[in-house]
N, C-alpha and C positions, 0 to 999 in steps of 0.2 A: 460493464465494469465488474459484475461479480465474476466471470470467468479469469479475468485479470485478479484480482483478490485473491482467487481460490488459490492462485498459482502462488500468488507470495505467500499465503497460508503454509502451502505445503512446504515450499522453500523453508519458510522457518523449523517449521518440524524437521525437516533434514539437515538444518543448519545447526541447530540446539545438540543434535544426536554428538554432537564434538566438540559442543563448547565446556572452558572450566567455568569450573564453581563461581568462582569471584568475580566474573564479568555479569551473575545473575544480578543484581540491582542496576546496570546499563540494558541488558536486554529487556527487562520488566519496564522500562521508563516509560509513558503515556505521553503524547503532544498534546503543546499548549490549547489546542483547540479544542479536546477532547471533554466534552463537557460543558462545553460552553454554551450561555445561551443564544450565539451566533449559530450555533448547529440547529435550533430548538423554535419552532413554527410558534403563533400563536396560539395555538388547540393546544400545545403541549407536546404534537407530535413532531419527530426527527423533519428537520428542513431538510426539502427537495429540491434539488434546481434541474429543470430541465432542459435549461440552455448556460453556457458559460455566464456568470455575474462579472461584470465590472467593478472592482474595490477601487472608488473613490480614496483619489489620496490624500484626502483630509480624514477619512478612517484608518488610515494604513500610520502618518503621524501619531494617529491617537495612540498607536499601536509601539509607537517606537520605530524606529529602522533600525533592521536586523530581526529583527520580529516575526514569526508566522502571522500573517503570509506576506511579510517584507515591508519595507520602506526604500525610500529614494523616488526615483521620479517614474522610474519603467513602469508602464501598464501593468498591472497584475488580474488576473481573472480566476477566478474560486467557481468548482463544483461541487457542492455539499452533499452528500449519502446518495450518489449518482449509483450505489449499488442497490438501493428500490424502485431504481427505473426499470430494472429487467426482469421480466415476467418467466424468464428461461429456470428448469432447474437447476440446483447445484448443490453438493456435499457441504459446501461451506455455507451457504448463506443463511442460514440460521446462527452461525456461530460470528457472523457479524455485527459488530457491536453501531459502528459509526464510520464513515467514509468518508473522503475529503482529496479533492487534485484541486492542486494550485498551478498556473501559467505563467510563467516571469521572464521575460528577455530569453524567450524563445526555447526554455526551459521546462520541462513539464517533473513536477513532485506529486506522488500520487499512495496514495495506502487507505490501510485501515486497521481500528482497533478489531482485534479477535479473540473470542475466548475457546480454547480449543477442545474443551470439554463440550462443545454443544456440535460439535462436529458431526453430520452422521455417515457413522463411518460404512457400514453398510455399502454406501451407492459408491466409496470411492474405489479405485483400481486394486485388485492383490495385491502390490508392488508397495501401493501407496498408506495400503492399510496395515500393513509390518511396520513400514517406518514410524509412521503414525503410533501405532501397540509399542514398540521402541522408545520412542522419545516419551513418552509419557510414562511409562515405567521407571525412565530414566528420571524424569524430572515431573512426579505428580501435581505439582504447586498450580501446572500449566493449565489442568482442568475448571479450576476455580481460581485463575485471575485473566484478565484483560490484556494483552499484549499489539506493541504496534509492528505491523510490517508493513513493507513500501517499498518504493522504488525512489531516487533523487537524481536529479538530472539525465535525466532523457529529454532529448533532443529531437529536431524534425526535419527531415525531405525535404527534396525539393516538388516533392507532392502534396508536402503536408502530413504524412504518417510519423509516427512515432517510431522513432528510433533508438537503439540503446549502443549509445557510443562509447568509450575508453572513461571517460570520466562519472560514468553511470553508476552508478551505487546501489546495494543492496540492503535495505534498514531494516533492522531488529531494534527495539526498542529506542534506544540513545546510540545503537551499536554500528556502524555501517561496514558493508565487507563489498570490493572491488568486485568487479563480474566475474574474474580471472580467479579471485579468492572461493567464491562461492562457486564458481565451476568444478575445483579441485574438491573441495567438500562433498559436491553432490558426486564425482565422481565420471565427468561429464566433459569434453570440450569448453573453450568458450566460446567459441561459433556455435555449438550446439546448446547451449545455454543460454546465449544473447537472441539464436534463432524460436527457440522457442517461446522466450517473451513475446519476442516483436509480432509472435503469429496470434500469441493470445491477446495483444495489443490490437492486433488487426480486427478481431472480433467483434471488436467494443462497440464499431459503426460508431466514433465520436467524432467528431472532425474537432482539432486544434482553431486556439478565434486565428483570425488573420489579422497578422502584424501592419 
């Protein structure tokens, strides 16, 4: 998961580089579960799951429908900070705060909070480290606060891989931008922007539950 992470990391920093002013308290916005002590082990320490969890739909009630991570009757399944299962290194993964994929009617929502001052920037590509120096010159706030980014609705094969179809979303904060939007931003195709997810998607060795 953290190699997926890193990528929406970056994404947001390229995405930031052209946003206005006044959408900054939507982009800044944190999810409902961020904090919670559904995230938070007995020790104190960040909850792991190493296999997809089944949410009980008498928790999901308690929850509301409509609610993170849903209500109504469809199976739901939650991975909690499945970005401390990876022993792999990464530019990002210190500046991860907390991680979270939810499963729903064959839908897969996935992100995490980042603060992108803890980045190190060092390991990450030339390319990536201009935009990076960029964006945060542009918007210093970014160093010292917490920001979400994700993906919503991606979809699966007939293999079972994750796929990033037409209805696929790109989340910054409260904020979400279409593949086709976030492709013109980055500057990119959106085959070459959907391909590139779905390779770093491919990485993650997760397998989706079976419906």
């Amino acid at each position: 998961m953290a190699k997926k992470i890193g990528i929406a990391a970056l994404v947001l920093v390229l995405l930031l580089g052209g946003t206005a002013a006044w959408l900054w308290h939507r982009l800044t916005a944190l999810p409902q579960w961020y904090g919670s002590a559904d995230m938070i082990a007995e020790d104190g320490t960040p909850r792991v799951d190493e296999d997809w969890v089944r949410i009980p739909s008498a928790d999901r009630q308690k929850k509301g429908a409509g609610t993170d991570p849903g209500g109504g009757d469809e199976v739901v399944y939650q991975l909690r900070n499945p970005h401390l299962r990876s022993t792999k290194p990464s530019p990002m993964k210190r500046a991860i705060k907390a991680s979270k994929a939810v499963y729903k009617g064959g839908t897969l929502e996935a992100g995490a909070v980042v603060n992108m001052g803890d980045v190190d920037i060092d390991k990450l590509p030339p390319k990536d480290q201009k935009a990076y120096r960029d964006t945060i010159e542009a918007f210093p706030a970014l160093t010292g606060r917490d920001v979400y980014v994700g993906i919503e609705g991606a979809g699966r094969d007939a293999e079972g891989n994750v796929v990033i179809g037409p209805g696929t979303k790109i989340r910054v904060g409260d904020t979400r931008y279409s593949v086709r939007k976030a492709a013109k931003r980055l500057g990119k195709s959106e085959a070459a922007l959907r391909s590139q997810i779905e390779a770093e998607l491919d990485k993650l060795d997760i397998d989706l539950p079976k419906e």
